[in-house]
N, C-alpha and C positions, 0 to 999 in steps of 0.2 A: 831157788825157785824162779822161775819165770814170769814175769809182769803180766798180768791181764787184763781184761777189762770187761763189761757185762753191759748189756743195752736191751731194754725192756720198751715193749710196745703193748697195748694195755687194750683190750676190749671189755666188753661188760663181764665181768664174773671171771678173768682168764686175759692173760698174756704170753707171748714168747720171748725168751730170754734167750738173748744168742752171748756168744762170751769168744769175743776174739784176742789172740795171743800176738806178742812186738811180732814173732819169727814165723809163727807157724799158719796165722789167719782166723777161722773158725774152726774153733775147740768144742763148742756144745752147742747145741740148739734144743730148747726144747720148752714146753708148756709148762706154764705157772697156773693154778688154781688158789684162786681168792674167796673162792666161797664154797660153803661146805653142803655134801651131799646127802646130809640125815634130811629127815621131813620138813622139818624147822624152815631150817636154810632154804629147802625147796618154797614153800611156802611165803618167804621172805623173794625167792630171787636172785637175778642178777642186775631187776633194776629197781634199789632201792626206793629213788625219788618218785617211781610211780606208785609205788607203796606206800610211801610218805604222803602223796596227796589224798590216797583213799582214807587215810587215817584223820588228816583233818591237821590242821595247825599245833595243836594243841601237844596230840600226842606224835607228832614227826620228830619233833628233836632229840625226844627219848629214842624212841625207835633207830633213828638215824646214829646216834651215837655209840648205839649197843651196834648197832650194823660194823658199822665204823672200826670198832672194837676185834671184833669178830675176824674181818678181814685182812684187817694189820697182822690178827696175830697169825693167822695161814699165809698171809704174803713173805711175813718174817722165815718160816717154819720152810715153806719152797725155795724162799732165794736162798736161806742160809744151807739147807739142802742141798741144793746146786755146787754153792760155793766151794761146800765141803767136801764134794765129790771132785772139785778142780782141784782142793790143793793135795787129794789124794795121787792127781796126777802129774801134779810137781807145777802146777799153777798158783801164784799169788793173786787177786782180784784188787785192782788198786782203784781201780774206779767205777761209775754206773751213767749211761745215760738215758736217760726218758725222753721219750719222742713227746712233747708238747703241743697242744694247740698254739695257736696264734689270736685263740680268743680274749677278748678282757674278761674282768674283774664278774665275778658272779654277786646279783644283789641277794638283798636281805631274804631269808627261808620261806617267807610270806610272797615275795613275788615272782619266787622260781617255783612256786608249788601250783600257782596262777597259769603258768605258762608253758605247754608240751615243748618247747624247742630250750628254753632252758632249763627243765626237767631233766630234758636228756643231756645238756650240759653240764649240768652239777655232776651225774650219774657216772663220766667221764672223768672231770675232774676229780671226784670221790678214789677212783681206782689208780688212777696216776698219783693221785697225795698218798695213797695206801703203796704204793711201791717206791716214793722217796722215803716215807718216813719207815719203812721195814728197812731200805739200805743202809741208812742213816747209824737207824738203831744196830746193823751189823756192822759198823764202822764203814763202810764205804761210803764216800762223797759219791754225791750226785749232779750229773752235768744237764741242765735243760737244752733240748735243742728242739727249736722249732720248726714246724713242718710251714714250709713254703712250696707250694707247686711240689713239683718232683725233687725241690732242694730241700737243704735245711739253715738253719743258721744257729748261730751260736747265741742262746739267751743268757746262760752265767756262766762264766769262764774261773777256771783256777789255771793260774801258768803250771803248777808243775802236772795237772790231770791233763794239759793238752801235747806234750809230746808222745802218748800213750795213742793219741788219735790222730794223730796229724799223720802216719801213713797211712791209714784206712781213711782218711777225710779227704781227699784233693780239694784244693782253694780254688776256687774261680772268683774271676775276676766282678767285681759289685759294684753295679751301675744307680744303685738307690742314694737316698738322699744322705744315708749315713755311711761316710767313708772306712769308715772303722769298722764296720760287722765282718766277719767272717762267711761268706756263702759257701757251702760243699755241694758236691755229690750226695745222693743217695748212700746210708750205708746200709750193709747186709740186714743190720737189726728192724731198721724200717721199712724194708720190702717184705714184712711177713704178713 
């Protein structure tokens, strides 16, 4: 089988999954769905935390964790899907990366509920934690790469997941205060 790899970029409710191969380039491209189309799900959305604030403190955690729930298990259910349909084609998936914010640390559920701009940042972050930990759970390691301008950089590195990328990554050279970051190109999975 043939080494692959899978890069997911994450919008509200839905992402694209491109899966580039050492030899051949992109292998697949195509739409992941995280949230489900019965009434329910409709009802609920694609953005949970503004849901979560119309409910009130109390009842958001509940809610948020059944959401939570929900989503992993159809994030699982699409990537392993995919996957499965790669190693049909004589594809191994050895690795994932998720395009990241460059945001910090989200506070406590009482002051993102407070707040429309961090509302829509949990909302974000909620669906990107929902696509490492569905990779995860299908044994694929997951690579953060942070979106900077039209680059990216490298947030957790494993040696042996990076000779998998380093032809589709070109280096350029990094004029920041941290001599050791990695800056790339743009890759195929972040331009969707």
């Amino acid at each position: 089988m043939q080494r692959a790899a899978i890069g997911v970029r994450m919008h509200s409710g839905w992402g694209v999954l491109v899966a580039v191969a050492e030899s051949a380039g992109i292998i697949e491209r195509c739409r992941i769905d995280v949230i489900s189309d019965d009434r329910d799900a409709r009802q609920r959305g694609n953005q949970p935390y503004h849901r979560a604030a119309e409910l009130g403190v109390a009842n958001a955690e509940k809610y948020l964790a059944e959401y939570t729930v929900e989503t992993e298990r159809l994030a699982r259910e699409a990537i392993g899907k995919a996957i499965a349909e790669m190693k049909k084609r004589g594809y191994h998936i050895t690795a994932a990366a998720l395009l990241l914010p460059s945001a910090r640390k989200l506070p406590p559920l009482p002051q993102i509920l407070a707040s429309h701009p961090l509302i829509r940042t949990a909302e974000g972050e909620l669906f990107r934690a929902t696509i490492r930990r569905a990779c995860e759970s299908l044994g694929v390691p997951v690579l953060g790469l942070v979106s900077v301008s039209s680059q990216i950089t490298l947030r957790r590195s494993s040696a042996p997941l990076l000779p998998l990328f380093s032809e589709r990554l070109r280096p350029l050279e990094d004029r920041s205060a941290r001599p050791r970051r990695l800056i790339t190109r743009l890759p195929p999975w972040a331009r969707a």
